[in-house]
C-alpha angles and dihedrals in degrees: 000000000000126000102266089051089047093047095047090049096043078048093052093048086049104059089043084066084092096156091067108079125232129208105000114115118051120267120261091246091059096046090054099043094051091041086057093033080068101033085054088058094081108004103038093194086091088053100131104208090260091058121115118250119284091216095066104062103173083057092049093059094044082052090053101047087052094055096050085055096062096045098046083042078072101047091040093120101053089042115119084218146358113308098237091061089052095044086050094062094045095059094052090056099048098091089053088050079049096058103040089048082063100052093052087049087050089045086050095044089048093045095054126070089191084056096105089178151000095249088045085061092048097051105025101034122092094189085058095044093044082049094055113049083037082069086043094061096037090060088061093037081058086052093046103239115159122245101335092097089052092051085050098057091034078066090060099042095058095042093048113011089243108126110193118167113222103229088060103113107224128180131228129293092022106172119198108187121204085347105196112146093007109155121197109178139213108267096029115135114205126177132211125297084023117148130194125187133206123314095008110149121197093194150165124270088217128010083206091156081225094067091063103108089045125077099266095165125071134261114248105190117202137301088021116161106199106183119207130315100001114149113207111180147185130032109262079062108115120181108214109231116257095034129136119217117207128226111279104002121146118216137190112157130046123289108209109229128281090036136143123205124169140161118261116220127179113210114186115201112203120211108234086233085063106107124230100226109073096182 
């Protein structure tokens, strides 16, 4: 068989794959350039070469609108109305996701001694970055478009290691340091000045596929520290404001405000005079 022939038939096995769908979501490409066409709107670091100028901002905003066209062109038929209604009301909302995007760069800023300045946050930080886009996709899971918000925060999982989903609900001035393996889920409630470090995970007590309607993610008041790689799980668990959560602890029931819970290790150092043989 030569390679025409085996191409056409591996071409021809292919095709006949039809449970698999085809053309249906929008393309990764699409989902970064719009996610930094509308990061570059206020903070023109993020602007890709094809963007338009920063500089012209009324273009900026026809070029986002055209690009939401095509991508909800492709989810027409999951959307609850017509999209020019929903990418109306995004619009309108943009300056408010602006806003609140700055005051998470200024929490992180004023949270990290290495930050040397603001615009050093919005460009090198990926807590800042997973943040962002996070605010992005929770605009359009509040408007109830399908997947698109997932593929948007999907975006900032892969480039940073910071996986929020974007139906958490999550206050003003939130701070993630360092950020890698950080997990949000779903149904996690976190108020305002809260900070999370690396490897913190805010998780389910069961991922039983039955429990989905109901709040499987705790509750993290405001003004929380959660230092790295605490897991806090299940969603009766409240987080008192005010609390400080220690590296490594592992949490399933509520902690009142103003409280302080860590892990205690015991660590033993042996002198290398020490013998071996204890008898």
């Amino acid at each position: 068989m030569n390679h025409y022939d085996r191409f056409a038939e591996l071409a021809k096995r292919l095709d006949s794959l039809k449970d698999v769908p085809h053309g249906t979501l929008p393309s990764r490409h699409q989902i970064r350039h719009f996610a930094h066409s509308t990061l570059a709107l206020r903070f023109p670091q993020y602007r890709d070469r094809e963007s338009v100028a920063a500089s012209s901002l009324p273009l900026g905003l026809a070029d986002l609108e055209i690009q939401l066209a095509e991508i909800f062109t492709a989810l027409a038929p999951q959307l609850p109305r017509p999209f020019p209604a929903i990418m109306d009301e995004f619009m309108d909302t943009l300056p408010e996701i602006f806003s609140r995007m700055l005051k998470d760069a200024e929490a992180i800023y004023a949270g990290d001694p290495a930050a040397k300045s603001l615009e050093e946050v919005i460009v090198a930080y990926p807590g800042f970055y997973g943040i962002a886009i996070y605010r992005l996709a929770h605009k359009f899971y509040h408007l109830s478009v399908p997947v698109f918000p997932r593929l948007l925060t999907e975006l900032a999982h892969q480039l940073t290691g910071i996986d929020i989903h974007p139906g958490a609900q999550i206050g003003d001035s939130f701070c993630i340091d360092h950020g890698t393996g950080v997990v949000v889920g779903e149904t996690t409630v976190i108020g305002n000045q809260v900070k999370l470090y690396q490897g913190v995970t805010l998780g389910a007590l069961s991922v039983d596929k039955n429990l989905a309607s109901r709040k499987r993610h705790p509750t993290i008041e405001d003004r929380v520290v959660v230092y790295a790689h605490a897991t806090i799980l299940g969603g009766d668990t409240v987080i008192g404001h005010d609390s400080i959560v220690g590296g490594n602890v592992w949490l399933t029931t509520s902690v009142p405000p103003d409280s302080t819970v860590y892990h205690k290790s015991e660590i033993r150092m042996r002198s290398v005079h020490e013998s071996d043989d204890h008898s």
